[in-house]
C-alpha positions, 0 to 999 in steps of 0.5 A, spaced: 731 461 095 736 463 089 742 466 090 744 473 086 750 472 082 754 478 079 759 473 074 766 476 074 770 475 068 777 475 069 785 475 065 788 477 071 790 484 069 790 490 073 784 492 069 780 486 070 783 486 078 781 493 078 774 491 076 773 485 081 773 492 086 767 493 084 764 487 083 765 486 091 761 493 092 756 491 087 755 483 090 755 486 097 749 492 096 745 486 092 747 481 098 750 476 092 756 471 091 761 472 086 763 467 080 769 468 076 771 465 071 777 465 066 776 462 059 782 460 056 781 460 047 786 454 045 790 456 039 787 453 033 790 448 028 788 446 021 793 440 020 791 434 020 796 430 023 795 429 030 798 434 035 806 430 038 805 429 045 811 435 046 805 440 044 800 436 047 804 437 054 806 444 053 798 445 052 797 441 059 802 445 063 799 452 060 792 449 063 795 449 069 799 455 069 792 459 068 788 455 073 793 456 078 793 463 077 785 463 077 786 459 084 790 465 087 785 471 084 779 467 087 783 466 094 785 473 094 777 476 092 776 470 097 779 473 102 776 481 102 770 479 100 767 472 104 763 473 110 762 469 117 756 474 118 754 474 111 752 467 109 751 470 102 758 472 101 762 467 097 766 467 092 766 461 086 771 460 081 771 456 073 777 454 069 773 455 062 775 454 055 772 457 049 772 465 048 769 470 054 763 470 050 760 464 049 763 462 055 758 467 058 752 465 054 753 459 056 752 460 064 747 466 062 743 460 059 745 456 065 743 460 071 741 466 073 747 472 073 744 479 076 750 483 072 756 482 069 763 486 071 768 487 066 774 492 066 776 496 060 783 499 058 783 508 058 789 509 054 789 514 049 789 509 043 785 504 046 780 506 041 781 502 036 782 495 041 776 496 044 773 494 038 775 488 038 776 486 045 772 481 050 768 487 054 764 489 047 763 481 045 760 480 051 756 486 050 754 485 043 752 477 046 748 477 052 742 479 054 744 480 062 746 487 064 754 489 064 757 493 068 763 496 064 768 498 069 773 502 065 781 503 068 781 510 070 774 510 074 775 511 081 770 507 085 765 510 090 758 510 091 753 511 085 748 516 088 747 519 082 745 516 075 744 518 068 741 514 062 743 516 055 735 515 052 735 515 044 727 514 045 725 508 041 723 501 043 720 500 049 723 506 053 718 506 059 721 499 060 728 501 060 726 507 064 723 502 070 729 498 069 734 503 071 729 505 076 730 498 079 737 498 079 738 505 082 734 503 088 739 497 089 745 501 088 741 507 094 742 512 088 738 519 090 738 523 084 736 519 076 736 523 070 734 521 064 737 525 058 736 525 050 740 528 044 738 530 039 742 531 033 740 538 029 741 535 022 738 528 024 730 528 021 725 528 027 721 522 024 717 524 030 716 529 035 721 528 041 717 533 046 711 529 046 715 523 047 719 527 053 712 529 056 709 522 056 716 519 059 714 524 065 707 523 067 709 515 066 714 517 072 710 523 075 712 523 082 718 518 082 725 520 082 727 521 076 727 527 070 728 528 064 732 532 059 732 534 051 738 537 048 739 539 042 746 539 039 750 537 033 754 531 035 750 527 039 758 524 043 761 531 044 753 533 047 754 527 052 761 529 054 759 535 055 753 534 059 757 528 063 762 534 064 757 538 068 753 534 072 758 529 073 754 522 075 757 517 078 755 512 073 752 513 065 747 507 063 745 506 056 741 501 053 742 497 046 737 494 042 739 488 037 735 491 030 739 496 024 746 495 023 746 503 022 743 503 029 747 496 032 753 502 030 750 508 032 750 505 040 757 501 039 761 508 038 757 511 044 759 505 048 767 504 045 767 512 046 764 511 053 768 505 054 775 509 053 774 515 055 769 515 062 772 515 068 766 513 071 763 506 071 758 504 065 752 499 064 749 497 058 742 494 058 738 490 054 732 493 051 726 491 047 
């Protein structure tokens, strides 16, 4: 039997820590071992001398520091997490070098990872950093679903779910994924809702397709919404608002770059101002 793994990348902030909280609840209702891992890019030289031995053991005294301190995050999550009557239970670390996001590709081509956990600042100007930030290159990357654990969210049970659908691609299959994961989370009540722009063409009719989604899923857990606003964020802001889910799911699709940007400014304005946690799916 294969063991589930939810992959926990780690830069020992207190958001990446605040994100392992989540990471132990998620592994134990899937009954998973965690995997962290800390990628250390080192710095890039064009010279074409070779690099003195000073440099090179100020280079190994770096790797040690960071190794240490991976060491010591591992031993702590160790501690909380790990089980005797939870054979599942444990907690792997792996000091790697390259960006956050090529190391994770590498270990989604490697193994087999159920989620990826990552936490992402909320401040007021964080806006303009999330886009250049580890969290968004995994995600843009990857085909394994991330959980995006912003640093004001306060953790508890996922009872409640919205996926934000924008009708295209396989949307049944993304319906049923969410569905799956609700059912692991023990969420009760999933809802389904899409945004339509008032000023945005209707290529086709959005009512049918709402209808087709509901007897697809007729006698399942799930309901489906249509609004109709001018600014498809500030209509999910306020929605969030109201209904107050516990997790927001969205799912991108690798086509257009006007669709490749529409779907990264829903997720960094997620990201950013959520204070609930956010999963980004792939979807065809």
């Amino acid at each position: 039997m294969t063991m589930k793994t939810i992959l926990l990348p780690t830069d020992f902030s207190t958001t990446s820590k605040h994100a392992a909280d989540f990471a132990i609840t998620l592994a134990d209702l899937l009954q998973a071992q965690i995997l962290v891992i800390h990628a250390y890019m080192p710095p890039i030289t064009t010279a074409e001398y070779v690099v003195p031995l000073p440099e090179q053991g100020f280079m190994q005294e770096y790797f040690k520091v960071e190794e240490d301190m991976l060491t010591t995050f591992t031993k702590e999550l160790t501690e909380r997490y790990e089980d005797a009557s939870k054979p599942y239970a444990k907690v792997q670390s792996k000091f790697m070098v390259g960006t956050v996001s090529d190391c994770v590709q590498e270990l989604e081509e490697e193994m087999s990872i159920e989620f990826v956990v990552m936490g992402t600042v909320g401040a007021s100007n964080a806006w303009e950093r999330f886009w250049g930030t580890n969290t968004l290159s995994v995600v843009k990357h990857i085909k394994t679903p991330i959980w995006i654990i912003p640093k004001a969210t306060k953790l508890h049970a996922i009872e409640h779910l919205i996926y934000t659908a924008d009708l295209e691609g396989d949307e049944i299959g993304a319906v049923k994924k969410v569905l799956d994961i609700a059912t692991v989370l023990g969420a009760t009540e999933t809802k389904v809702l899409h945004i339509k722009e008032n000023l945005e063409p209707e290529i086709f009719s959005t009512k049918e397709m709402i209808h087709l989604l509901e007897d697809e899923f007729e006698g399942q857990p799930v309901s489906f919404t249509n609004l109709y606003r001018d600014d498809t964020i500030a209509g999910l802001d306020t929605y969030i608002h109201h209904h107050q889910p516990d997790a927001v799911v969205i799912a991108r699709r690798d086509k257009g770059l006007l669709e490749r940007l529409f779907h990264t400014s829903v997720l960094a304005h997620l990201a950013v101002t959520s204070k609930i946690p956010v999963l980004v799916l792939q979807k065809d």
